[in-house]
C-alpha positions, 0 to 999 in steps of 0.5 A, spaced: 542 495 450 536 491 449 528 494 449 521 492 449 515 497 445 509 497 450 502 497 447 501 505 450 507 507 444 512 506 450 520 503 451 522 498 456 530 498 457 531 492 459 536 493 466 540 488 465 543 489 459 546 496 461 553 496 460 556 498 468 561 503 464 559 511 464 560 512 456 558 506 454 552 507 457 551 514 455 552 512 448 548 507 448 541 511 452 543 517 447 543 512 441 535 509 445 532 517 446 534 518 438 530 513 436 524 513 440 524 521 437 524 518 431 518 513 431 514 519 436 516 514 441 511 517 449 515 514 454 522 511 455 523 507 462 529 504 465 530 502 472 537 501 475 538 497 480 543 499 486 548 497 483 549 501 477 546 507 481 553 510 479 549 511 471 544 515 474 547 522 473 548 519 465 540 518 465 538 524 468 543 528 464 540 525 458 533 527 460 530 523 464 527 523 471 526 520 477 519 516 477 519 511 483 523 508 488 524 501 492 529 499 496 533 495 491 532 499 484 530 506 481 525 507 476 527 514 472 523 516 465 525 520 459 518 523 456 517 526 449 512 532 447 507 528 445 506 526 453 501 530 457 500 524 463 505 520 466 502 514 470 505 515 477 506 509 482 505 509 487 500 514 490 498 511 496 500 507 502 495 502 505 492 500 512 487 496 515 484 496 522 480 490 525 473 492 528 472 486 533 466 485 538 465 479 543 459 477 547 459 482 552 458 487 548 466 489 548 469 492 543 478 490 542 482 496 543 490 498 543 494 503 545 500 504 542 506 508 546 506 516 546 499 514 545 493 519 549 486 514 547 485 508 544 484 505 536 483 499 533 489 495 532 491 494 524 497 497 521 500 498 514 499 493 509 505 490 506 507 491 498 504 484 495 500 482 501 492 482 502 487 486 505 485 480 509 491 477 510 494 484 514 489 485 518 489 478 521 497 479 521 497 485 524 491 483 529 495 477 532 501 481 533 498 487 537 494 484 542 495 476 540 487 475 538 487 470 532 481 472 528 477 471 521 476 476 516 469 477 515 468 484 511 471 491 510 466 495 512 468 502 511 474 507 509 478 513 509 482 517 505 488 522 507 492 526 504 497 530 504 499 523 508 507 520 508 513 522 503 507 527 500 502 520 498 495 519 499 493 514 505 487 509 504 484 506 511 480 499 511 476 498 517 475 490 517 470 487 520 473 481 524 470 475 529 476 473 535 477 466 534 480 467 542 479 471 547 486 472 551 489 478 550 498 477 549 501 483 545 506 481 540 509 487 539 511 490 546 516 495 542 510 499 539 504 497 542 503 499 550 496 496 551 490 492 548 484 491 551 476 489 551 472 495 552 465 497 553 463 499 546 459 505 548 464 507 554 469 507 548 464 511 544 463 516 549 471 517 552 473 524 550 480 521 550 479 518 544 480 521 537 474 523 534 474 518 527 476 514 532 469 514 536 464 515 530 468 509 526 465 505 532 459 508 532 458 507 525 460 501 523 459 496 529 454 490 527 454 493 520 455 488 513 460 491 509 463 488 503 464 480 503 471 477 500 468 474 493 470 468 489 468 470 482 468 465 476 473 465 470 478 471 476 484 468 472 490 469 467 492 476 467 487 479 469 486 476 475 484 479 482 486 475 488 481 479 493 475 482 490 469 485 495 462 485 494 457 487 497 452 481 498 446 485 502 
């Protein structure tokens, strides 16, 4: 099997030249972790795709465990004794909601079936996408609104949340670019509305959190989608937010 040296003392192996025979395999990794020895080599990484799932066992048997999963691959590590921290990804699922007023001093609002008060519509940010681009998408499918990203103006953290993983939640303030209300998403939302932004603050039914962010934040600035000079190549940040007040 082919391998790359990372530059935190590290060893990729290159999934795609893993034999799929079991004992090919296991002399091949074995042959791998006694060089890594060797040169005091830190973490050795390999992630199999579903179809070579059947060498987990070889790995694991060497050694090596479980780090991350997606649906298509599993990423497993062999750590030395020189190791003490293992970077783990990820550590945390994201989400947004969308604050959005009109004139008549309403805030939007949803309801999701099963649902006892109202929140603000939003959902969890997708692998790969953007906080403004989710919270746009996630907006029109809950209530049928378009609307502009202008800011995050607040966030939460919870934890213990999902599968054992933190959760970040990003209060966006957002400007309707339509009023009328046609829910996309019949099967998880049950109702969305304008309402009264100081009924809905004062509405027992309503989650606390939920209350107390409208409180706060309506009419407030928060952090503005910046453009940076020289935001390129490898280091590139494809949103960044600045305070511009």
């Amino acid at each position: 099997m082919e391998f790359t040296l990372d530059k935190f003392n590290g060893i990729i192996i290159d999934p795609v030249t893993a034999p799929h025979d079991a004992a090919a395999f296991n002399a091949e990794l074995n042959q791998i972790t006694e060089f890594s020895k060797q040169n005091n080599k830190g973490i050795i990484w390999i992630s199999l795709p579903i179809s070579l799932s059947h060498l987990i066992p070889v790995a694991t048997e060497l050694g090596f465990v479980f780090h991350n999963c997606l649906e298509n691959e599993i990423t497993l590590i062999h750590k030395s004794d020189i190791v003490e921290f293992v970077p783990f990804i990820p550590t945390h699922t994201l989400g947004a909601g969308a604050l959005i007023t009109n004139e008549r001093n309403q805030v939007l609002m949803i309801k999701e079936h099963g649902m006892k008060g109202y929140k603000l519509p939003g959902g969890h940010i997708e692998l790969g996408e953007g906080i403004e681009e989710s919270v746009v998408r996630e907006t029109f499918e809950e209530t049928g609104i378009e609307a502009k990203f202008v800011s995050v103006v607040g966030m939460a953290t919870r934890h213990p949340y999902q599968f054992g993983k933190s959760n970040l939640y990003f209060v966006c303030h957002l400007v309707a670019q339509t009023q009328e209300i046609e829910i996309q998403d019949t099967d998880e939302i049950a109702e969305a509305k304008w309402v009264d932004i100081q009924e809905f603050i004062n509405d027992m039914s309503n989650f606390p959190f939920n209350r107390h962010m409208v409180e706060s934040l309506v009419g407030k600035q928060g952090l503005e989608l910046t453009q940076l000079e020289g935001n390129q190549g490898p280091t590139y940040k494809p949103e960044i937010f600045f305070s511009k007040h």
